[in-house]
C-alpha positions in Angstrom: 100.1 112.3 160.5 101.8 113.1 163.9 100.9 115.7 166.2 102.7 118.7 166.3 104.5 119.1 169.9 107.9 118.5 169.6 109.4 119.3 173.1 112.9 120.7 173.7 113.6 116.7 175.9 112.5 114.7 173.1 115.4 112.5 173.2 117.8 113.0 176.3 120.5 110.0 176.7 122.0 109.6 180.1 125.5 108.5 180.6 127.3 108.6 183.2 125.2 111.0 184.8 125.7 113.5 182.4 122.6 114.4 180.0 122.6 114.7 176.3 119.6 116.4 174.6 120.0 116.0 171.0 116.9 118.2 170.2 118.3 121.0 172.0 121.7 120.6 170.4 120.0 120.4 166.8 118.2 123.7 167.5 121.3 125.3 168.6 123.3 123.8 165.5 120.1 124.9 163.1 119.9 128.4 164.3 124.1 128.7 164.4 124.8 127.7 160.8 121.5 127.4 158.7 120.4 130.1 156.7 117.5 132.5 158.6 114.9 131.0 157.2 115.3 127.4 158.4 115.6 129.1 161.6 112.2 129.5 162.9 111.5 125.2 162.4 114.7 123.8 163.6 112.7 121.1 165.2 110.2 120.8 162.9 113.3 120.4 160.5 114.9 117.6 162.5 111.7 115.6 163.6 110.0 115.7 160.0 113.2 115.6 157.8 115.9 113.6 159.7 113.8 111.6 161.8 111.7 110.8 159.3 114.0 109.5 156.7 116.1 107.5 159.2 113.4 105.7 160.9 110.9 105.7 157.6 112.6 106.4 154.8 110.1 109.6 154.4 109.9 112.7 155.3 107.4 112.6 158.6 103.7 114.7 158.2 102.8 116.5 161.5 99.4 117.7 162.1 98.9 121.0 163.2 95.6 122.5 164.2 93.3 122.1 161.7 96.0 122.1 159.3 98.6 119.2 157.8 102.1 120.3 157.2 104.2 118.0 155.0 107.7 118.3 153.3 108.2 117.5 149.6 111.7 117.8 147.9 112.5 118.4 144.4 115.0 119.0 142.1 113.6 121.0 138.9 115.7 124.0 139.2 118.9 124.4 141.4 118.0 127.9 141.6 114.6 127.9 143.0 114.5 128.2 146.5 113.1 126.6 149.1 109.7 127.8 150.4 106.2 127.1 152.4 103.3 127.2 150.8 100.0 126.4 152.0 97.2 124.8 149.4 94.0 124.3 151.5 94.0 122.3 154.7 98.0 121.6 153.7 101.5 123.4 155.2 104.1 122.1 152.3 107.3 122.7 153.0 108.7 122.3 149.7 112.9 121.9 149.9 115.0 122.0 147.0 117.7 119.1 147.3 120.5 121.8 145.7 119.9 124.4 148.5 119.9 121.9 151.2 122.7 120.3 150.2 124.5 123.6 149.7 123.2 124.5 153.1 124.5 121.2 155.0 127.6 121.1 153.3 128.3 125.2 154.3 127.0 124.4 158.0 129.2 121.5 158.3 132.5 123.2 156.8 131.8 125.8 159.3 131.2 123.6 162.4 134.5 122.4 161.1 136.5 125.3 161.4 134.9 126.1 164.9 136.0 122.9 166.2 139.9 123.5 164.7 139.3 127.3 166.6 137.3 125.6 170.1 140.2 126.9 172.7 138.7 125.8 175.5 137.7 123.0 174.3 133.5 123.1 175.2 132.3 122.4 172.0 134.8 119.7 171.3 133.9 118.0 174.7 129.8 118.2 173.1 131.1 116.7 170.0 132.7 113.9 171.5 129.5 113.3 173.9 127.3 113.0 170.9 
């Protein structure tokens, strides 16, 4: 398990000495196009989900406090929504593949059409950096 204390800098790539913080990006992107309830983790979402799976093919456990908070996916009903529950010491974070996939496909459509509609070009120039 991993400490909980994700920090706005986690990962800031210099270039030309311009900064890019992805994390900060993420969070913006999360809170822009993801449904409200994802909201209030962005972070959480993109250390534990995304870093996880890319750099250990599993979603990554945090430890918070006194408590653990881990993510399980499943697929039983399309219709069930994602929610948190917590079963003793445990935060589970349980994520139903249909909804998320729903949910990144919508968020990405509509990043999409904001980057057709960017006029002055700002969030195309981010785009490009990343």
């Amino acid at each position: 398990y991993y400490d909980v204390r994700i920090k706005e800098d986690k990962l800031i790539l210099r270039s030309n000495n311009e900064e890019y913080k992805a994390s900060k990006n993420v969070k913006e992107f999360i809170k822009k196009y993801f449904p409200e309830k994802y909201k209030a983790i962005p972070l959480l979402l993109w250390d534990g989900i995304r870093n996880g799976l890319v750099h250990t093919f599993s979603p990554k456990p945090f430890k918070y406090e006194n408590n653990y908070i881990q993510f399980q996916f499943y697929v039983e009903d399309r219709n069930f929504p994602s929610h948190i529950e917590k079963v003793n010491d445990k935060i589970l974070i349980n994520i139903n593949v249909f909804e998320l996939y729903r949910i990144l496909e919508n968020a990405i459509e509509n990043y999409l059409d904001d980057l057709k509609k960017d006029e002055n070009e700002a969030l195309r120039d981010k785009f490009i950096k990343a």
